[in-house]
C-alpha positions in Angstrom: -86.5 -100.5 114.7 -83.3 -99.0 113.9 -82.7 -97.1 110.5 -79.2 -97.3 109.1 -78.3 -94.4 106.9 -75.9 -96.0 103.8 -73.3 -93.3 103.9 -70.2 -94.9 102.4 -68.6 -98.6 101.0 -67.4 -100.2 103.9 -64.8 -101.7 101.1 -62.2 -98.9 100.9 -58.4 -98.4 101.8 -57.0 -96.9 104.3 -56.5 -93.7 103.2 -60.1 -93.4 101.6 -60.7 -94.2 105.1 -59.1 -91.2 107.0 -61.0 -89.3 103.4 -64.6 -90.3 104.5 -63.7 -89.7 108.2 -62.4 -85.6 107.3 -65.9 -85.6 105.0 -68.2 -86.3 107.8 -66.6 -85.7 111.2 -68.5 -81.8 110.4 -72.1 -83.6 110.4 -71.5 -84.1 113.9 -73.6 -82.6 116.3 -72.8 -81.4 120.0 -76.3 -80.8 121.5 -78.6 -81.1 124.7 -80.5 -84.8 124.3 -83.8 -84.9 122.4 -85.8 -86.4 125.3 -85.6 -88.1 128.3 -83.5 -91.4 128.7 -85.7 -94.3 128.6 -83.5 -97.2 127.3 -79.5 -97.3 126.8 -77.9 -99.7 124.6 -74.1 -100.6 124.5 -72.1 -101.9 122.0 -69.4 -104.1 121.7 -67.2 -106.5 118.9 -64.8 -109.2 119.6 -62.3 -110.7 117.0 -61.4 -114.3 116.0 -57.7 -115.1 116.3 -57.3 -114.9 113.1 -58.5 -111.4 113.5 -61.3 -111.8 110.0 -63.9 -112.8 111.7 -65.8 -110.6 114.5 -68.6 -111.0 116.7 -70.5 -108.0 117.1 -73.0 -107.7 120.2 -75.6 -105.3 121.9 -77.1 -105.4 125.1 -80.2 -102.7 125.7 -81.5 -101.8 129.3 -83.8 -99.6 130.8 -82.7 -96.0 132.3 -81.4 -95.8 134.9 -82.6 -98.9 136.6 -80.1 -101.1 133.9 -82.3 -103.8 134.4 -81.6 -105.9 130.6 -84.1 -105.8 127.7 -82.6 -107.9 125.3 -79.2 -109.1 123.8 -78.2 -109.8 120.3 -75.1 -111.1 118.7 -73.7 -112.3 115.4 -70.8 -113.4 113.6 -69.8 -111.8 110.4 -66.6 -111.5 108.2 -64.6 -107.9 108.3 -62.4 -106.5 105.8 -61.0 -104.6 107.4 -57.6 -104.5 109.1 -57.3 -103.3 112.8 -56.1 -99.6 112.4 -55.6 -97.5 115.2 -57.6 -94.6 114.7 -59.6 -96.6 111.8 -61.6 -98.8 114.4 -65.0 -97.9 113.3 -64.4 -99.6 109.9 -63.6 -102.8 111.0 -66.2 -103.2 114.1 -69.2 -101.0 112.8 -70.6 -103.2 109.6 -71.0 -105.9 112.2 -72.7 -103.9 114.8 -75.4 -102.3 112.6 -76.0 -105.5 111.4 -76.7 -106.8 115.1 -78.4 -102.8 116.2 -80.8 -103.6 113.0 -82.0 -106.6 115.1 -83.1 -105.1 117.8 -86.9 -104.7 118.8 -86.3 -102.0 121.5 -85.5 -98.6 120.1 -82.5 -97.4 122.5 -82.6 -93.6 123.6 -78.6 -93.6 124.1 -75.9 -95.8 122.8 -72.6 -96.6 124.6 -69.7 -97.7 122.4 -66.7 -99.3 123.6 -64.4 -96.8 121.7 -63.7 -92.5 121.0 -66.2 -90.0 120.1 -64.5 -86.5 119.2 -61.4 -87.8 121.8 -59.9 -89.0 118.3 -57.0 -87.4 116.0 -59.6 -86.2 113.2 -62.4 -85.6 116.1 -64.3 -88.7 114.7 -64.2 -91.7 116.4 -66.3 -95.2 116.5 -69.2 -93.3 118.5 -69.3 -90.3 115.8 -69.5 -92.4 113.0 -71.8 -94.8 115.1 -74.1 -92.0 115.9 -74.3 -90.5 112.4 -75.2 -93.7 110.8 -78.0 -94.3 113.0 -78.7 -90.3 114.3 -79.1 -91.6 117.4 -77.2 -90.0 120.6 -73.7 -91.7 121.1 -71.3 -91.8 123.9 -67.9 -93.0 123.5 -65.8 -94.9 126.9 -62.3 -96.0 126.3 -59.8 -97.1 128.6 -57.0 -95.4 127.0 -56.5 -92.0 125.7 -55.8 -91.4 122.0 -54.8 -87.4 122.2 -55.5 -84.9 124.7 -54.1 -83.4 128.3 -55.7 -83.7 131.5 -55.5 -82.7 135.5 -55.3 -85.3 138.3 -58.3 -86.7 138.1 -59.4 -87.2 142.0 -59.7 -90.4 143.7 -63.5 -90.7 144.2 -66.4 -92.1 142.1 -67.9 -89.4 140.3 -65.0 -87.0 139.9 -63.7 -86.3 136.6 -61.2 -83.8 134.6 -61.6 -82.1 131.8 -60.0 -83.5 128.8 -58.4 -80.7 126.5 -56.7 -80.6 122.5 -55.9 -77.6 121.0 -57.4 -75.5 123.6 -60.5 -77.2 123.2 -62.4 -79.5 125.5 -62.5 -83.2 123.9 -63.7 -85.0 126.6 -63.5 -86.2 129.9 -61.2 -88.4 131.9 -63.8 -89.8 134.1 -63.8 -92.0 137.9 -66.5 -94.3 137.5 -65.5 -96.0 140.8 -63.3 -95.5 143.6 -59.4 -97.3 143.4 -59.4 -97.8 139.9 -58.1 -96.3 136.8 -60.5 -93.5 135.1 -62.6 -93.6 132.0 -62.0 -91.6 128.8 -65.3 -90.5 127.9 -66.1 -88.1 125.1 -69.8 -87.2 122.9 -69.5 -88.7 120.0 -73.1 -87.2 118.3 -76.4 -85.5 119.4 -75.1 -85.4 123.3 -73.8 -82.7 125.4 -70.6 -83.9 127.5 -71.9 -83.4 130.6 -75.1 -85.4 129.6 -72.8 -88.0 128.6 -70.7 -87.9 132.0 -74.1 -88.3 133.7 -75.4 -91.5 131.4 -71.7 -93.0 131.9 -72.0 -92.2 135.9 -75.3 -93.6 136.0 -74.4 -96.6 134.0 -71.4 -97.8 136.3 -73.3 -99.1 139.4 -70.7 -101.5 140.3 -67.8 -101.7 137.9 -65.5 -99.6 135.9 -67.5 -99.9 132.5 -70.7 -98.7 132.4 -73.0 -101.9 132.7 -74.4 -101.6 128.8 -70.9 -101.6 127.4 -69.9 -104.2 130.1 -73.1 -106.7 129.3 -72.8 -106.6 125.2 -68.1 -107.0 126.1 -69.4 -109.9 128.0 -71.6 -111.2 125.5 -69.5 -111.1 122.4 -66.3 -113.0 124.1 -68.8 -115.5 125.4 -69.9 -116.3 121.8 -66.3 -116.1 120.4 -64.8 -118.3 123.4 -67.5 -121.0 122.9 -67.2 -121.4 119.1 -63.4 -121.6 119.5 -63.7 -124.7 122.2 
């Protein structure tokens, strides 16, 4: 079972925000994985219309033959405003509450957001992976800072993703003809471990099948409940 470490209140402003992320974004850890990848989870939240109420989902399968283990989802209330930059304190009281669920103990976990690709290096995987101390890769479809080279055409190929003269991450082609991946570590993960997990993950579509499953998930539940 997952153990959530109680770090902050989730009930703070926006500035006390940006605050906790500057306090913790140096706990974060660059290193090679503990062990060998068993089981990868991905994460995922969806929003109501009226934008209080999110659905938060995870989806955990086996490595690397992505075959599914089990799903989980719930609805709970957020606080919190959508704040670019601020994601992780809107969508991540809802997914620990969903992670603490779980019966399988995931290896790695894929979060639909930034990991140190973020404007104070701490993104929704950092602070996902902290609060957990599990291995956390971030996968975005948009950048939030950074400069990159042509990334080229074929599945597998990938650029480097540089800030202040200082790799970030890695724009990322997880499949031929379509638009890259912004992939970054967000705690205990090396990037090019992450490129491989996020490689291995994508057998068929641009997300990597964990993120893809629990995205899938999520908007099911939130589209059924608003029929």
């Amino acid at each position: 079972m997952i153990q959530v470490k109680r770090l902050h209140s989730w009930r703070v402003s926006r500035e006390r925000a940006i605050e906790i992320q500057m306090m913790l974004r140096s706990q974060i850890r660059l290193e090679k994985l503990p062990g060998p990848v068993r089981y990868v989870a991905g994460v995922d939240a969806a929003s109501s219309k009226g934008e209080e109420t999110l659905w938060g989902g995870v989806v955990v399968l086996n490595y690397p033959e992505l075959e599914v283990l089990e799903e989980k989802c719930i609805k709970a209330e957020t606080p919190f405003p959508y704040v670019p930059g601020l994601l992780s304190f809107r969508e991540i009281p809802v997914l620990l509450q969903v992670m603490e669920m779980l019966e399988t103990d995931p290896d790695v976990i894929l979060c639909d957001g930034q990991g140190i690709a973020h404007p104070r290096g701490f993104g929704l995987a950092c602070h996902m992976g902290l609060l957990v101390e599990k291995p956390t890769i971030g996968c975005a479809k948009s950048r939030l800072l950074g400069e990159f080279s042509e990334v080229g055409e074929g599945k597998g190929c990938y650029s480097e993703l540089w800030h202040e003269k200082r790799v970030i991450g890695a724009v990322a082609r997880t499949r031929s003809g379509v638009k890259p991946l912004f992939v970054s570590p967000g705690h205990r993960v090396t990037l090019e471990e992450s490129l491989r997990v996020v490689f291995t993950c994508c057998k068929k579509y641009r997300v990597p099948e964990p993120i893809r499953l629990a995205h899938a998930l999520v908007n099911g539940a939130r589209e059924r409940e608003d029929l």
